[in-house]
DRENVEXZA-32760 format. One record per atom (N, C-alpha, C): x, y, z; residue number from 0; residue in one letter. Coordinates in steps of 0.1 Angstrom, whole numbers, plus 2048, in hexadecimal, padded with zeros to 3 digits. Layout:
// residues N
east	north	up	resi	resn
X	Y	Z	NUM	A
...
END
This chain:
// residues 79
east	north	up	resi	resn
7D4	562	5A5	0	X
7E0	559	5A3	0	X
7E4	55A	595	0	X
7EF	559	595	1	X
7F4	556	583	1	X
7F2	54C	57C	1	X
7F5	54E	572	2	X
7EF	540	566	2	X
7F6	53F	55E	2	X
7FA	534	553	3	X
800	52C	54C	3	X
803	53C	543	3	X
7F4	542	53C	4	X
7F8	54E	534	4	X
7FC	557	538	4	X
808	55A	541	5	X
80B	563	549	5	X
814	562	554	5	X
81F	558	553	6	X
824	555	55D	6	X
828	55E	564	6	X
834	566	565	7	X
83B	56F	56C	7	X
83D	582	563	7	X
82F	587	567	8	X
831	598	561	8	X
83B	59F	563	8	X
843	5A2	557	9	X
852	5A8	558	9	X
860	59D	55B	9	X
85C	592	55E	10	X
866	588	55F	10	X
86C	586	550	10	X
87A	587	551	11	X
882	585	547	11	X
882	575	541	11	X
87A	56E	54A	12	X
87D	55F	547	12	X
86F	558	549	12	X
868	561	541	13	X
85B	560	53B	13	X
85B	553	530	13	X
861	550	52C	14	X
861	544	525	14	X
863	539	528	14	X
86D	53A	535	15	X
873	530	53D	15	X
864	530	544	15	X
85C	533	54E	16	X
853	532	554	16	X
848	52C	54D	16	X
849	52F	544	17	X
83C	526	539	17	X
83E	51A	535	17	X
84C	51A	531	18	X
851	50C	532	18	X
853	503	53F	18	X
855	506	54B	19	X
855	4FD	558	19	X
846	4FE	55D	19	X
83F	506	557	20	X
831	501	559	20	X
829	4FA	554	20	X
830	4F7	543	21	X
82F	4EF	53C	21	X
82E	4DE	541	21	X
83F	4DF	546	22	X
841	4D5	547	22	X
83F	4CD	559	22	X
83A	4D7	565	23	X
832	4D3	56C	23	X
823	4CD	566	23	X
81F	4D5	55C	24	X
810	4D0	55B	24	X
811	4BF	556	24	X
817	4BF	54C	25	X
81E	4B0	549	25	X
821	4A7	54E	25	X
829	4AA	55C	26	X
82D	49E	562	26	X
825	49B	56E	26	X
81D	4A1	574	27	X
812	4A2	582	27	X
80E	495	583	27	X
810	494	58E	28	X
814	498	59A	28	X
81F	496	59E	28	X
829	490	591	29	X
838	48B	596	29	X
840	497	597	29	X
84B	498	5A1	30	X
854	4A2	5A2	30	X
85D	4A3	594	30	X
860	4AD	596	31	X
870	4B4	58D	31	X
878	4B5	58F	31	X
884	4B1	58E	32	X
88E	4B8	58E	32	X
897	4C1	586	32	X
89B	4C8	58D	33	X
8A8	4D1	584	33	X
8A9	4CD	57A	33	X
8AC	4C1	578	34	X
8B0	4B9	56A	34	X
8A7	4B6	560	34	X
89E	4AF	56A	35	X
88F	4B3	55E	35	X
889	4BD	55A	35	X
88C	4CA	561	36	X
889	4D8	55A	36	X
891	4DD	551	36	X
89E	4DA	553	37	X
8A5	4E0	546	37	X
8A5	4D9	53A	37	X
8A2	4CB	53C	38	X
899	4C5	52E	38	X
88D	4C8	527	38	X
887	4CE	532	39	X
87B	4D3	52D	39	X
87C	4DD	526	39	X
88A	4E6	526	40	X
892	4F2	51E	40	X
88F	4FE	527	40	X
890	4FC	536	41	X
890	506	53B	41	X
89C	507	53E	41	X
89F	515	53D	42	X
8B0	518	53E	42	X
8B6	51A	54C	42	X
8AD	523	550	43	X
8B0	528	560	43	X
8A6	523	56A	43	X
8A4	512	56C	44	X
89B	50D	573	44	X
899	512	57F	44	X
8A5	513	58B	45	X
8A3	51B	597	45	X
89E	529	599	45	X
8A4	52E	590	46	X
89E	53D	58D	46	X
892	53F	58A	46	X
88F	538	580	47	X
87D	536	57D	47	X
874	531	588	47	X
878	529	58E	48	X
876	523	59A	48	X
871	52C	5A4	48	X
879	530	5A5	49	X
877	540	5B1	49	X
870	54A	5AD	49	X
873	54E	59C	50	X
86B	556	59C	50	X
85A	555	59D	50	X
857	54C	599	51	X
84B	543	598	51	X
849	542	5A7	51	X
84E	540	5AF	52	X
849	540	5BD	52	X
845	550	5C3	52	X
84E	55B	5BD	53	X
84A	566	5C2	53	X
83C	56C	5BD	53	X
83A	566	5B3	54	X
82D	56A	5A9	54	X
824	565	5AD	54	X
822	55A	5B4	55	X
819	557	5BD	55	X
812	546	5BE	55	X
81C	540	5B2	56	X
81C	532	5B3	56	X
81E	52C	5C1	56	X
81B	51A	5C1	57	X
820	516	5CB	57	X
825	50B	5CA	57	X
833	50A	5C6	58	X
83E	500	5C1	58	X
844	4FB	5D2	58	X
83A	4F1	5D2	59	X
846	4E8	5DF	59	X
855	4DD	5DA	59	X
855	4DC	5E3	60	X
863	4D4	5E4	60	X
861	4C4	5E8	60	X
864	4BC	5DF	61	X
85A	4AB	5E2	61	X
86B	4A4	5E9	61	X
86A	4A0	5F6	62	X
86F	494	5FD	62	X
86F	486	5FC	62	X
875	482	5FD	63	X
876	472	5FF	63	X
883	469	604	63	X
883	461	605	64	X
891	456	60D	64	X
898	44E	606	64	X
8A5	44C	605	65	X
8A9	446	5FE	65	X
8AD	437	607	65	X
8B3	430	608	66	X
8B2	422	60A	66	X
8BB	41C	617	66	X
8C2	42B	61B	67	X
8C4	42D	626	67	X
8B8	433	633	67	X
8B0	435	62E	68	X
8A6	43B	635	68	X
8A6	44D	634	68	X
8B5	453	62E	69	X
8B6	45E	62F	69	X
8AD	469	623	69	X
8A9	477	62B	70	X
89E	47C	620	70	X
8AB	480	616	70	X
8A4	481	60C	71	X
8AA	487	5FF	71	X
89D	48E	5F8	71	X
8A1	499	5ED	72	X
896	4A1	5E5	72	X
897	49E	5DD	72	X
888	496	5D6	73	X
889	491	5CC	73	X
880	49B	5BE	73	X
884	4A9	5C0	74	X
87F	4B3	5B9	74	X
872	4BE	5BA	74	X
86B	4C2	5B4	75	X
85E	4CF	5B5	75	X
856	4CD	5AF	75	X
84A	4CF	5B5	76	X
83F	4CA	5B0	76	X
834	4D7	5B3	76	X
82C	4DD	5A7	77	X
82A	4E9	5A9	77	X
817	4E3	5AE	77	X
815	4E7	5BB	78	X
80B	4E5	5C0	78	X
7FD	4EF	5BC	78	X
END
């Protein structure tokens, strides 16, 4: 499996990856959003996102309800 020193070999957003692994290790167990990754200074959160998933991470998707009962995504949380 891959590791913090090494996020994505040959990925152009080798920086970005280090940094949203950064900033999952930080926040655990609370999700992320888009928003909180690009503060973290990752540029291309989705993109890193995916690529990080092809590498062999396991970034799920965290649910929850808002006050109508309906689900809404309340961001990623890398498992």
């Amino acid at each position: 499996m891959p590791d913090a020193r090494h996020p994505a070999p040959g990925s152009e957003t080798a920086t970005d990856a280090a940094l949203l692994l950064r900033a999952f290790a930080a926040a655990a167990p609370r999700p992320l959003t888009m928003a909180d990754l690009r503060q973290a200074g990752v540029a291309m959160p989705g993109q890193t996102l995916y690529e990080l998933q092809l590498t062999g991470y396991r970034i799920t998707r965290v649910y929850g309800r808002d006050a109508g009962h309906r689900r809404l995504m309340l961001g990623y949380r890398l498992d």
